[in-house]
C-alpha positions as CSV (number, residue, x, y, z in Angstrom):
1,X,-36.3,-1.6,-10.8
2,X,-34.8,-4.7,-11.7
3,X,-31.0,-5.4,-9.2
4,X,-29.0,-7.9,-10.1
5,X,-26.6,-9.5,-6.6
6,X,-23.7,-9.3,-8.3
7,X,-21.0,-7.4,-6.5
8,X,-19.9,-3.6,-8.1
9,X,-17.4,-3.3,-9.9
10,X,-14.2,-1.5,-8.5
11,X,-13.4,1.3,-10.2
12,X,-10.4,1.6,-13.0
13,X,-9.1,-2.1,-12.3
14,X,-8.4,-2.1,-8.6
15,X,-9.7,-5.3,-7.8
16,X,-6.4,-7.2,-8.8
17,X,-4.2,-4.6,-6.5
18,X,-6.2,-4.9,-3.8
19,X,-6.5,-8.6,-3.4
20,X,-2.4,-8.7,-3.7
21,X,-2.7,-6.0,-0.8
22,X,-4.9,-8.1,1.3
23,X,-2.5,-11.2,0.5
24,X,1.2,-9.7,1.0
25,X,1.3,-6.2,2.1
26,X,0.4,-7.0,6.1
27,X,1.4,-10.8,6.4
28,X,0.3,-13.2,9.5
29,X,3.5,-13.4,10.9
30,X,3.3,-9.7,11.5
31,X,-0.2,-9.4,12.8
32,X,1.0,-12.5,15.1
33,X,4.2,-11.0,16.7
34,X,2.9,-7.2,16.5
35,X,-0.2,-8.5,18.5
36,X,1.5,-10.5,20.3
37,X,3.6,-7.4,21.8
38,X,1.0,-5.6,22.0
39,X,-1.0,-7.7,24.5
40,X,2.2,-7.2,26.5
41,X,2.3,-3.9,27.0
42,X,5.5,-3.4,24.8
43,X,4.1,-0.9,22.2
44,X,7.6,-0.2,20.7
45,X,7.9,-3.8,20.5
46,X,4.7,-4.0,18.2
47,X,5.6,-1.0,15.7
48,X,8.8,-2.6,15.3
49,X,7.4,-5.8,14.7
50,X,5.1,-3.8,12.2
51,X,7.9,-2.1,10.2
52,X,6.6,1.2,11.9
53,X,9.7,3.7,13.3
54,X,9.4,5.5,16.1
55,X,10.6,9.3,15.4
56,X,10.1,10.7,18.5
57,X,11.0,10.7,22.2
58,X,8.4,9.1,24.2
59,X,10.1,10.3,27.8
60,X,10.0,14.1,26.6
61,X,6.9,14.4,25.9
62,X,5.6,15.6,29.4
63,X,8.6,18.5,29.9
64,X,7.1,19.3,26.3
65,X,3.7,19.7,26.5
66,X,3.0,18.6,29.6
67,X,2.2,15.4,32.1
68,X,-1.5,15.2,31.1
69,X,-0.9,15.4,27.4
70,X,1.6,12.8,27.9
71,X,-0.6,10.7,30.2
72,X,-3.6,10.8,26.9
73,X,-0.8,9.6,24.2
74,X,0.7,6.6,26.5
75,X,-3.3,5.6,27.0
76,X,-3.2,6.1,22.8
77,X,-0.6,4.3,22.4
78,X,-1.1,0.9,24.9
79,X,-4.1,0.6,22.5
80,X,-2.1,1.7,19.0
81,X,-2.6,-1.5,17.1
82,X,0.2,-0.3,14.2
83,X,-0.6,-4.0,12.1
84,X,-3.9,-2.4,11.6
85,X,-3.1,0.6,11.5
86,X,-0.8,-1.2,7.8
87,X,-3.7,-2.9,6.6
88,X,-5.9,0.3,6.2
89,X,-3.5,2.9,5.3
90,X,-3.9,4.7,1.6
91,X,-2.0,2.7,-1.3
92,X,-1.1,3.2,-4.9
93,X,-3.1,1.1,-6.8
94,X,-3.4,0.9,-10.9
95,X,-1.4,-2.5,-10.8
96,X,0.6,-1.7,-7.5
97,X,0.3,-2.4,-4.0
98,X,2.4,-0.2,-2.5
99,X,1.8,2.3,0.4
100,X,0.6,6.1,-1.2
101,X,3.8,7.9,-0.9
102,X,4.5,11.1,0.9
103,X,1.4,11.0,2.9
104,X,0.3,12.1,6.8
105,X,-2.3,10.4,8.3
106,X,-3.1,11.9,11.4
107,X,-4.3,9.9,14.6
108,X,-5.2,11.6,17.7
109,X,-5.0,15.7,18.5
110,X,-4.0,16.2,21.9
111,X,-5.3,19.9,22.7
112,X,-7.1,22.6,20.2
113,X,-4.7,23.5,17.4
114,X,-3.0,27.7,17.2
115,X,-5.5,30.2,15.6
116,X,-3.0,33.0,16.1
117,X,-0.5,32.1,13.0
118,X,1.9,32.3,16.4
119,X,3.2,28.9,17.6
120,X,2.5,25.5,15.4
121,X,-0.1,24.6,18.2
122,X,-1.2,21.1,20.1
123,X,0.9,18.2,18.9
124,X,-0.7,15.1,17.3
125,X,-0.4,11.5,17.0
126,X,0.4,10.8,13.6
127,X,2.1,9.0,10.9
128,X,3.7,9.3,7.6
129,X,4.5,7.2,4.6
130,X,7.5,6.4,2.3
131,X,8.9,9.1,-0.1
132,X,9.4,6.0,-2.8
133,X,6.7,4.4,-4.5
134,X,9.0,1.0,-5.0
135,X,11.5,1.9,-1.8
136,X,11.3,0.1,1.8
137,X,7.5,-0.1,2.6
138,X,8.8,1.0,6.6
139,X,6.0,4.1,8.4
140,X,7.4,6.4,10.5
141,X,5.0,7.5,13.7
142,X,5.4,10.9,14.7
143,X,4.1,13.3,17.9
144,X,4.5,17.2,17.3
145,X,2.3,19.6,15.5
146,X,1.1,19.1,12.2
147,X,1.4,23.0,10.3
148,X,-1.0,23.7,7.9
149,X,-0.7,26.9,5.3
150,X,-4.9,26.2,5.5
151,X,-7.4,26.9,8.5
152,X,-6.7,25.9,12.0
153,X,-7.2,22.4,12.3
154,X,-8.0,22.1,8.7
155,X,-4.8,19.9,7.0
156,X,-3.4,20.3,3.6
157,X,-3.8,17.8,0.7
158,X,-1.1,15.5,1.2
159,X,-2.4,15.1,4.8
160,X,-5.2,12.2,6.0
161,X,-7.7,13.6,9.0
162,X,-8.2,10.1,10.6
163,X,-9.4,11.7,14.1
164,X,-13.1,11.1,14.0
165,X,-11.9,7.0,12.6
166,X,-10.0,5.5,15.4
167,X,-11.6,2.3,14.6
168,X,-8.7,2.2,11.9
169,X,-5.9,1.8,14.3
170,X,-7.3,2.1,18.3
171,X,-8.5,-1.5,19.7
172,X,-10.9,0.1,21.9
173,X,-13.0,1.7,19.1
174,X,-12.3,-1.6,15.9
175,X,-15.9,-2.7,16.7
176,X,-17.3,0.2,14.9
177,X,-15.6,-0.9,11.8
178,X,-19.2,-3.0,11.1
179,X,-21.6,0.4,11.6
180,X,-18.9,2.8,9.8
181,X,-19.0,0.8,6.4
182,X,-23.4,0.4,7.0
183,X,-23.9,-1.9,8.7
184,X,-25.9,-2.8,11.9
185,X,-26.1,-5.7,13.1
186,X,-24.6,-6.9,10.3
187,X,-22.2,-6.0,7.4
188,X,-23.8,-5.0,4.1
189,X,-24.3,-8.4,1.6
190,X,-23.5,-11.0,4.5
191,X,-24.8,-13.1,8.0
192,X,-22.7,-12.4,10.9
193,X,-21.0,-15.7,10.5
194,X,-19.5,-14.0,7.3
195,X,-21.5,-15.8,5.0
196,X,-22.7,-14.1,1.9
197,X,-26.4,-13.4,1.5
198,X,-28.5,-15.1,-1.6
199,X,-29.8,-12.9,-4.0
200,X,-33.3,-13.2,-2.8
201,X,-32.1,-12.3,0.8
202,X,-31.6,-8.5,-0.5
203,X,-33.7,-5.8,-0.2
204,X,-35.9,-5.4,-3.8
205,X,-37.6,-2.2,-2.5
206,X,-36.3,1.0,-0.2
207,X,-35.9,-0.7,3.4
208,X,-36.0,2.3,5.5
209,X,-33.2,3.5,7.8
210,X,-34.1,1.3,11.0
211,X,-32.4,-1.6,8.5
212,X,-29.0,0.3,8.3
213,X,-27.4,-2.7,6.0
214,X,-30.5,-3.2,4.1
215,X,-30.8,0.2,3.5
216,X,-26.9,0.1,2.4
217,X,-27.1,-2.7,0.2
218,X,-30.3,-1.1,-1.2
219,X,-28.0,2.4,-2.4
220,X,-25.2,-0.4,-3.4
221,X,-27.7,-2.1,-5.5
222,X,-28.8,1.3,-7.5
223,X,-25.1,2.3,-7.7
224,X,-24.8,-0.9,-9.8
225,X,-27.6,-1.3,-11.8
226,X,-29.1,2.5,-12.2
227,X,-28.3,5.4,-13.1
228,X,-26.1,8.0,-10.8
229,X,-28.7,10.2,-10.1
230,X,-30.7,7.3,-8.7
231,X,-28.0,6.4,-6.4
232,X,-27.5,9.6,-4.8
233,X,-31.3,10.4,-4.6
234,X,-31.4,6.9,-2.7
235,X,-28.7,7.7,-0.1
236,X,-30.0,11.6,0.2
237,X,-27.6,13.4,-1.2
238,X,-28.5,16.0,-3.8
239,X,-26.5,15.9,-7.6
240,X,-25.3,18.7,-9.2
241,X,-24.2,17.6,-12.6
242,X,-23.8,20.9,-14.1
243,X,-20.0,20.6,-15.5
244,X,-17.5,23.3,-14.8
245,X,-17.0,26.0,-17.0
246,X,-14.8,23.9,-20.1
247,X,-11.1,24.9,-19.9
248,X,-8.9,25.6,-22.7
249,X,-7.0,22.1,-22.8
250,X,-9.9,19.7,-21.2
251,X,-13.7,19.0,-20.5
252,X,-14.6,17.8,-17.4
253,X,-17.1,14.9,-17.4
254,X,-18.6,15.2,-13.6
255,X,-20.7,11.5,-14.0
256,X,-17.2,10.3,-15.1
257,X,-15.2,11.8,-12.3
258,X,-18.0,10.6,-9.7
259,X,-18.2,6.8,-11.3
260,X,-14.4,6.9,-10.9
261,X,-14.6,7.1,-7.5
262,X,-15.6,3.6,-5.6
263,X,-17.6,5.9,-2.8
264,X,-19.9,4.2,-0.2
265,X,-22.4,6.8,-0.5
266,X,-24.3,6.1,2.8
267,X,-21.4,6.7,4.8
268,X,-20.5,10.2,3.2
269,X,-22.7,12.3,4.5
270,X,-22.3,10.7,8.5
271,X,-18.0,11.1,7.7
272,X,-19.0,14.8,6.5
273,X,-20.9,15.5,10.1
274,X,-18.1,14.0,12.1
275,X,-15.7,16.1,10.8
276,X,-18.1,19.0,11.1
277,X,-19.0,18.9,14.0
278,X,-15.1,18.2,15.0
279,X,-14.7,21.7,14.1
280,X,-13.0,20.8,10.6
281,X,-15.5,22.8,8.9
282,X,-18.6,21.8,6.3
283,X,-17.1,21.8,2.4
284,X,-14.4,18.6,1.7
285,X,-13.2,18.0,-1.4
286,X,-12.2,14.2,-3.4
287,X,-9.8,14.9,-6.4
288,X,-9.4,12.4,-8.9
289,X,-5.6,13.8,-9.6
290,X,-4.6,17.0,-11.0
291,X,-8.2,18.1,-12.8
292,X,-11.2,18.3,-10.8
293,X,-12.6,17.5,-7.2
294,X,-15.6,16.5,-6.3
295,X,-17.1,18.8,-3.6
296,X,-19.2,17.8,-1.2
297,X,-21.4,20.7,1.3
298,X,-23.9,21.0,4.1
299,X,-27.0,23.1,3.4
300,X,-27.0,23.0,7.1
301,X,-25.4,21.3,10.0
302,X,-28.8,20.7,11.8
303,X,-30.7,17.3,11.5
304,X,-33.1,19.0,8.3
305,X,-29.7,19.8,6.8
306,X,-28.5,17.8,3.4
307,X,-25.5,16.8,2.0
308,X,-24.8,18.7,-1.9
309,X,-22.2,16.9,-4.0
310,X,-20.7,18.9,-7.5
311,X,-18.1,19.0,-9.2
312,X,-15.2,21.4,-10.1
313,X,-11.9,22.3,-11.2
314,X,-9.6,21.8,-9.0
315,X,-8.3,25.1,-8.5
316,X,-11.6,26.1,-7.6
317,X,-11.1,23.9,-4.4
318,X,-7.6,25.0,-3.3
319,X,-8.5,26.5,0.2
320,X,-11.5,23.1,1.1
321,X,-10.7,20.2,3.2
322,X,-9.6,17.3,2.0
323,X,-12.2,14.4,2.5
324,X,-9.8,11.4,3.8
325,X,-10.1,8.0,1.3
326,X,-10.8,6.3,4.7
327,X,-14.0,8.0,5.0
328,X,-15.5,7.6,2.0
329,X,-14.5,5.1,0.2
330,X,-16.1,1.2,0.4
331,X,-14.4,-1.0,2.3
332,X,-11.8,-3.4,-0.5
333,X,-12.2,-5.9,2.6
334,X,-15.8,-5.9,1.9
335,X,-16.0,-6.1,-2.4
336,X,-12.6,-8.8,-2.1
337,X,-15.1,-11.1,-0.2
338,X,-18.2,-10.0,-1.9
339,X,-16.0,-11.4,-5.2
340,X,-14.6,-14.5,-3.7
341,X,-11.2,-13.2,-4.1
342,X,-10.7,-13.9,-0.4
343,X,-12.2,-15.3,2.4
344,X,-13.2,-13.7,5.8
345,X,-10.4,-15.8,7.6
346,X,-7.6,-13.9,5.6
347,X,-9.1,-11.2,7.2
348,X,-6.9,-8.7,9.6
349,X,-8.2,-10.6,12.6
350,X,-9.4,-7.2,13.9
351,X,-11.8,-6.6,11.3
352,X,-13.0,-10.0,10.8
353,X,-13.8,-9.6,14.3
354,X,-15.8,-6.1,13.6
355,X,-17.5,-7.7,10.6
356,X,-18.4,-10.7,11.2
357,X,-19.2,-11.1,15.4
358,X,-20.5,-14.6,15.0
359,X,-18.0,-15.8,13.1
360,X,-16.1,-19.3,13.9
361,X,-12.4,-20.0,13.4
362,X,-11.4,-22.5,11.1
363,X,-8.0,-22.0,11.2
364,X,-4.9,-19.5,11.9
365,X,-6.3,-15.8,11.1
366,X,-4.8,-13.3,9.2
367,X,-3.4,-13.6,5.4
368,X,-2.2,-17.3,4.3
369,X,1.7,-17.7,4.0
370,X,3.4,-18.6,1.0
371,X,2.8,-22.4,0.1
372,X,5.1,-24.7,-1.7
373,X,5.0,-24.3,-5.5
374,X,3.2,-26.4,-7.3
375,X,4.0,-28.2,-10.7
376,X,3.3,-26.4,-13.9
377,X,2.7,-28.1,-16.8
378,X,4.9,-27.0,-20.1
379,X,4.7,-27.9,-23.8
380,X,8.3,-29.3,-24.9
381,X,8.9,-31.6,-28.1
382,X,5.6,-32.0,-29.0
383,X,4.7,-33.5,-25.2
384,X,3.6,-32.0,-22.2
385,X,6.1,-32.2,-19.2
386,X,5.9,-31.1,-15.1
387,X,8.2,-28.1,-14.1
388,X,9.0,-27.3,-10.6
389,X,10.2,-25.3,-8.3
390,X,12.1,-27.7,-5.9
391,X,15.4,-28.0,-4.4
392,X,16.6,-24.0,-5.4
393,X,16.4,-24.6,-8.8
394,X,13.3,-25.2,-11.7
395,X,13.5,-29.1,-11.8
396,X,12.3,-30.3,-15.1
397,X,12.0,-33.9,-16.4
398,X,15.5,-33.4,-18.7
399,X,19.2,-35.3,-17.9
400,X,21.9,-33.1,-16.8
401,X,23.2,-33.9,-19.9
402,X,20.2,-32.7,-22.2
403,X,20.5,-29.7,-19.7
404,X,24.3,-29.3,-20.6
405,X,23.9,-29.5,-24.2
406,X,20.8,-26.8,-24.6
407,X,22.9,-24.6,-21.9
408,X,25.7,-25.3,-24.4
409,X,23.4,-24.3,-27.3
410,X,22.2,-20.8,-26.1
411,X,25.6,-20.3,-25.5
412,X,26.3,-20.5,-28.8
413,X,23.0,-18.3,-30.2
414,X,20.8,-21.2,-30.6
415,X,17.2,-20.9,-29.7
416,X,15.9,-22.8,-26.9
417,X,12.5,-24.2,-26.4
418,X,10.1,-26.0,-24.1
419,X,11.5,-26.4,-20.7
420,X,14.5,-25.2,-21.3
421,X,13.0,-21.9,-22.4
422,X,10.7,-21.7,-19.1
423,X,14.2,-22.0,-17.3
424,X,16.1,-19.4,-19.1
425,X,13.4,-17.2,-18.8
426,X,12.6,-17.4,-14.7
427,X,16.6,-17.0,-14.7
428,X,17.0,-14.1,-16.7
429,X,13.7,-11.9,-16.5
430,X,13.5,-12.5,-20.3
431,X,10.9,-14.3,-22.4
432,X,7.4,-15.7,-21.7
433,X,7.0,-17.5,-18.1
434,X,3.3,-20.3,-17.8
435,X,0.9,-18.0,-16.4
436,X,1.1,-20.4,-12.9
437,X,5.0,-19.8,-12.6
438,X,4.8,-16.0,-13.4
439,X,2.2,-15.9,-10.5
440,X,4.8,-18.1,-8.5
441,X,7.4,-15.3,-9.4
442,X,5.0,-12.3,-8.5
443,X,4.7,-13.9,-4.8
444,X,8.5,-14.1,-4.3
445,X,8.1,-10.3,-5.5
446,X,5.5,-9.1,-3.7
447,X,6.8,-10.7,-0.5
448,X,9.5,-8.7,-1.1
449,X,8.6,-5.6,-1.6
450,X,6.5,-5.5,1.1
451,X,9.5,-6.2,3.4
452,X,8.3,-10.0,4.3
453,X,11.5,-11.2,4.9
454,X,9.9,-14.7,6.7
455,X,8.3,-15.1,3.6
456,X,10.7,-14.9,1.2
457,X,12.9,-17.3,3.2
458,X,9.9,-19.4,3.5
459,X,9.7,-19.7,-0.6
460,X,13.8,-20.2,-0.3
461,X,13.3,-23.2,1.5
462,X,10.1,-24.3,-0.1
463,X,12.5,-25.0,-3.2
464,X,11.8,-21.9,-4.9
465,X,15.2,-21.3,-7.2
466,X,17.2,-18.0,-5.7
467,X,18.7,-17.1,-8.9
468,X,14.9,-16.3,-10.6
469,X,14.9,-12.9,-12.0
470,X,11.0,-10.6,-12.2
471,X,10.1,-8.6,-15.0
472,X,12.6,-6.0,-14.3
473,X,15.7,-7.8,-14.5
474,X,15.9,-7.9,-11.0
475,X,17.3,-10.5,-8.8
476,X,16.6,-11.1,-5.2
477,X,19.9,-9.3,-4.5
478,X,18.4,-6.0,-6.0
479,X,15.4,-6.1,-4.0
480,X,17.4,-6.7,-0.6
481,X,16.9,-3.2,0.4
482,X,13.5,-3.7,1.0
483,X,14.1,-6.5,3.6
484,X,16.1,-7.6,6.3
485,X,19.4,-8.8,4.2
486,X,21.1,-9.9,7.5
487,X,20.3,-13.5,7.0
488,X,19.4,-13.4,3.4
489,X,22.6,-11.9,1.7
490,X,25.0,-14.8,2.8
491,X,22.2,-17.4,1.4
492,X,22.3,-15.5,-1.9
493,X,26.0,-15.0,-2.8
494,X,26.3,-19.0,-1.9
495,X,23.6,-19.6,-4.3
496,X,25.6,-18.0,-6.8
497,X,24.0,-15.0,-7.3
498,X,26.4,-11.9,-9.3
499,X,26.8,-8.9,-7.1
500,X,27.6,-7.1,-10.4
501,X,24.4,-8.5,-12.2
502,X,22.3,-5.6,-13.7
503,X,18.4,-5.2,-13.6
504,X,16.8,-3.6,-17.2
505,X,17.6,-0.1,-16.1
506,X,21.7,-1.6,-15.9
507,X,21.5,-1.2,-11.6
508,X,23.6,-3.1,-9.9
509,X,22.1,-4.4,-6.2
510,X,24.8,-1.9,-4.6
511,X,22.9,1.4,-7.1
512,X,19.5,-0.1,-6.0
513,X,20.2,0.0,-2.5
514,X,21.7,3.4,-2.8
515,X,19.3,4.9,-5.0
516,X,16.2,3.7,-3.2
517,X,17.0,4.3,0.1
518,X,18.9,1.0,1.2
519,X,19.8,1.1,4.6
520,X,24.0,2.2,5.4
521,X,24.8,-1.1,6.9
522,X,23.1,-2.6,3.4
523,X,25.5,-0.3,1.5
524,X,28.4,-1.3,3.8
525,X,27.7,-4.9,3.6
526,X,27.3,-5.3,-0.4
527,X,31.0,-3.3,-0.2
528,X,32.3,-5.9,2.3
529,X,30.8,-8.6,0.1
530,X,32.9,-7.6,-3.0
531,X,30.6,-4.7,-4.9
532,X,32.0,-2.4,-6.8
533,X,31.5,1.0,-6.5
534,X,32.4,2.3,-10.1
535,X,28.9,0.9,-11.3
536,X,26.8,3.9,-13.3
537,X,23.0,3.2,-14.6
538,X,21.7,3.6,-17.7
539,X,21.3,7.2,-17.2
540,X,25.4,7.2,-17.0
541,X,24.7,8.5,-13.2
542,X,27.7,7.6,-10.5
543,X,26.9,6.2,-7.0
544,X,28.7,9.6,-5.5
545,X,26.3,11.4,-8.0
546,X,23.0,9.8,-6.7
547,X,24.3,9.7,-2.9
548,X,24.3,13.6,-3.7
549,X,21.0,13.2,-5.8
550,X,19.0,11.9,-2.8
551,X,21.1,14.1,0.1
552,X,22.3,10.7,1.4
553,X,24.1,12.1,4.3
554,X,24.7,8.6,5.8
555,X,26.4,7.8,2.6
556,X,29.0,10.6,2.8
557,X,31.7,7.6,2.8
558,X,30.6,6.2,-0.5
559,X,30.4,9.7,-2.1
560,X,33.9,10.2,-1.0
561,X,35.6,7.0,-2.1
562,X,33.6,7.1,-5.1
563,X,35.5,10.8,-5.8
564,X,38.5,9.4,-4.7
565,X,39.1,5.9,-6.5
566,X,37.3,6.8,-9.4
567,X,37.6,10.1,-10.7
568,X,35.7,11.8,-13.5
569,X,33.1,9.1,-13.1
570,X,29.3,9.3,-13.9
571,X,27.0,11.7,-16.5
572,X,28.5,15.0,-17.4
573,X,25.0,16.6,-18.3
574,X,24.5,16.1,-14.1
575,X,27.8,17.6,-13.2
576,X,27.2,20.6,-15.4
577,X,23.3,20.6,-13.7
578,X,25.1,21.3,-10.5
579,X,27.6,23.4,-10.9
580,X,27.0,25.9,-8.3
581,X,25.8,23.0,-5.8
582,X,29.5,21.8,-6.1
583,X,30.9,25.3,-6.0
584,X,29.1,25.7,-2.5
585,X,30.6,22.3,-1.3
């Protein structure tokens, strides 16, 4: 068979959300300072410096369970590396970059769990995401038992097994990054330096298993090139691709739901055993959303044992294990540089490190910050004219008083063109943007919403123009909630920009904060600032409505003068909803 190098695919578009991930969601000034604190010895120091909250009481944990369980989790935790811990975390993808929402990822058990149905059993190290796909992209880490309506030890759907993969987050064990994804001793498709291997460098026949990333890049190859039977034959694992008994409403297509999947089959059936033999049990499911799994079994948890894939509805599945992304999924670090969408120095340095031992610093590690934007070029009056970013506004080769009279025109319903059109529509969130300044845009964005609040100001002072609106209708005031608006807020409002200025969905900055979790002294400082609080959506809710929506207990304040100062606000058709919730009150 005939392989071609280049790299596979991702599956259903994800290579665009990943390489925005790798870029924005864990920045270097995070890695830097969370690192930084951690060679210290100040763990607390690097989760903070991580945007990960601690929700427990580190000094109580030995009158809880005891001083040698709290003895284990303070060794855990000198080594918790929570900037990594970010980088490898479960996201949404599908044109987003943001963390998978409601999710436990479980790090470290710290004693056998119950298998009486008594008490909740031995705590465990673990974490869990944001309830908000768009809200503040903050993780919460967590020590007490995790209950599970499943087996003992065996965690429900919503919950990530990550105890056999402390190289994911614990600095002692990041070396094995290199052998979990197949490699030896080297990464699948490159040198150790991180160089990428040529095309006649790969493996045109099978290699054997004493080359593990040969053999690897041999299964990679077939996954590419032949057919899916070929694949799994080449990593071992026997295909069923008998399709479940057809439903009513749907036909399940199992080569489909398998394709779909971006699995690194040579590490599934080694991710299987671990968990196996961790007492976690021998059938795991992958869903691909609310339709089918794909199960995966052990004829046998000896060494002539085999892993069996099929697939199935997914009620058919309801009482397996959940197989964790993190185990069986390839590596986005590995198909982003397979790609050239990044290099190995805006690796985590961590897993640079892992991946690449011989490779040689050419600069700072970690993602690149933001740059200064560049000029654009635009078509206006039949010439081709330089637009920038510079100086907090889109500087454009136009007098201030061609500027005034086209301001003056669009004031009066004229239409507006060239330059002046690029200006009105960063400002506004309206009309066509140059690809180059839309991608400008996006950054400031994606900063954002990753809670990058150094880079944002870095972008502010780089010239980038405050008052620029995204696709939404948002300003930078409406995604303050998802940063630190202590030393932004002030900056904005002198800038000009309208506390009372609404995104597409008619929010105000003050409803955003309060309807996507904004932080109390947000809320209090937008108030202080000069918001007002009789602002409704384009649902006709009330700020008292959605403080109540959300159980925003923090809020009680606004809820109250809301009630107060404006009564009768907000939608009827939610009053009448909850009736009997306001009864109770």
């Amino acid at each position: 068979m005939s392989h071609r190098a280049e790299p596979y695919c991702f599956p259903r578009d994800e290579a665009s959300s990943w390489e925005r991930i790798r870029r924005y969601a864990v920045p270097r000034w995070m890695i830097e300072r969370a690192t930084e604190r951690r060679l210290a010895g100040d763990w607390p120091g690097a989760c903070a410096a991580a945007g990960v909250d601690i929700a427990f009481d580190p000094s109580e944990v030995a009158r809880e369970y005891g001083e040698p369980v709290a003895a284990a989790l303070e060794d855990d935790l000198r080594h918790l590396a929570p900037d990594l811990l970010r980088w490898h975390l479960p996201r949404w993808l599908g044109g987003r970059t943001t963390l998978a929402t409601d999710r436990t990822v479980v790090l470290a058990g710290y004693g056998p769990p119950a298998r009486d149905g008594g008490s909740p059993g031995a705590p465990y190290l673990h974490v869990t995401t944001p309830a908000m796909i768009d809200g503040p992209q903050r993780i919460s880490l967590r020590f007490q038992a995790v209950v599970s309506a499943q087996a003992p030890g065996v965690f429900g759907r919503r919950t990530d097994d990550w105890t056999t993969a402390r190289h994911l987050w614990d600095t002692r064990r990041t070396a094995e990054l290199r052998q979990r994804y197949g490699g030896g001793d080297r990464a699948p498709f490159f040198r150790t330096d991180g160089g990428l291997l040529e095309t006649h460098e790969l493996p045109t026949a099978e290699p054997g298993a004493g080359d593990p990333a040969a053999r690897a890049e041999w299964v990679a190859l077939i996954q590419q090139n032949g057919t899916l039977a070929e694949a799994f034959a080449a990593a071992g694992i026997e295909l069923d691709l008998t399709a479940p008994a057809a439903s009513r409403w749907y036909r399940v297509d199992p080569e489909a739901v398998l394709r779909n999947l971006a699995l690194d089959l040579t590490r599934l059936e080694p991710a299987v055993r671990r968990l196996a033999d961790a007492g976690v049990g021998d059938r795991f499911q992958i869903t691909d959303g609310w339709r089918s799994s794909a199960l995966f079994e052990l004829t046998d948890r000896g060494p002539l044992g085999r892993l069996k894939v099929r697939v199935v509805e997914r009620n058919d599945a309801q009482d397996v294990a959940v197989l964790p992304e993190a185990l069986w999924r390839r590596l986005p670090d590995l198909d982003l540089l397979r790609t050239g969408a990044i290099a190995p120095q805006g690796l985590h340095p961590l897993v640079a490190a892992a991946l690449f031992p011989d490779l040689v610093p050419a600069g700072p590690a970690g993602p690149p910050g933001p740059g200064s934007p560049a000029p654009v070029p635009v078509r206006c009056r039949g010439e081709w004219h330089e637009v920038a970013f510079r100086g907090g506004r889109l500087d454009m080769p136009h007098s201030e008083e061609e500027q005034q009279r086209e301001r003056a025109l669009h004031a009066f319903g004229g239409a507006v063109a060239g330059c002046f059109a690029v200006q009105h529509a960063a400002t506004s969130g309206t009309g066509r943007l140059p690809k180059a300044l839309r991608a400008q845009r996006r950054e400031l964005f994606l900063r954002a919403q990753h809670g990058d609040t150094p880079g944002v100001l870095e972008l502010l002072d780089a010239g980038v123009d405050p008052r620029v609106r995204d696709g939404g209708g948002r300003t930078l005031l409406h995604v303050l909630h998802l940063l630190d608006h202590e030393p932004l807020l002030s900056r904005l409002l002198s800038a000009g920009l309208d506390l009372e200025a609404t995104d597409h969905r008619d929010r105000t900055p003050l409803f955003v904060a309060v309807n996507d979790a904004g932080s109390k002294a947000l809320v209090e400082a937008l108030i202080e600032a000069g918001a007002r609080i009789d602002a409704v959506d384009q649902t006709e809710l009330s700020l008292a409505q959605v403080v109540r929506k959300y159980r925003r207990a923090d809020l009680r304040f606004l809820h109250d003068r809301v009630r107060a100062e404006h009564p009768g606000i907000g939608a009827d058709w939610w009053n009448e909803w909850h009736e009997d919730e306001e009864e109770d009150r």
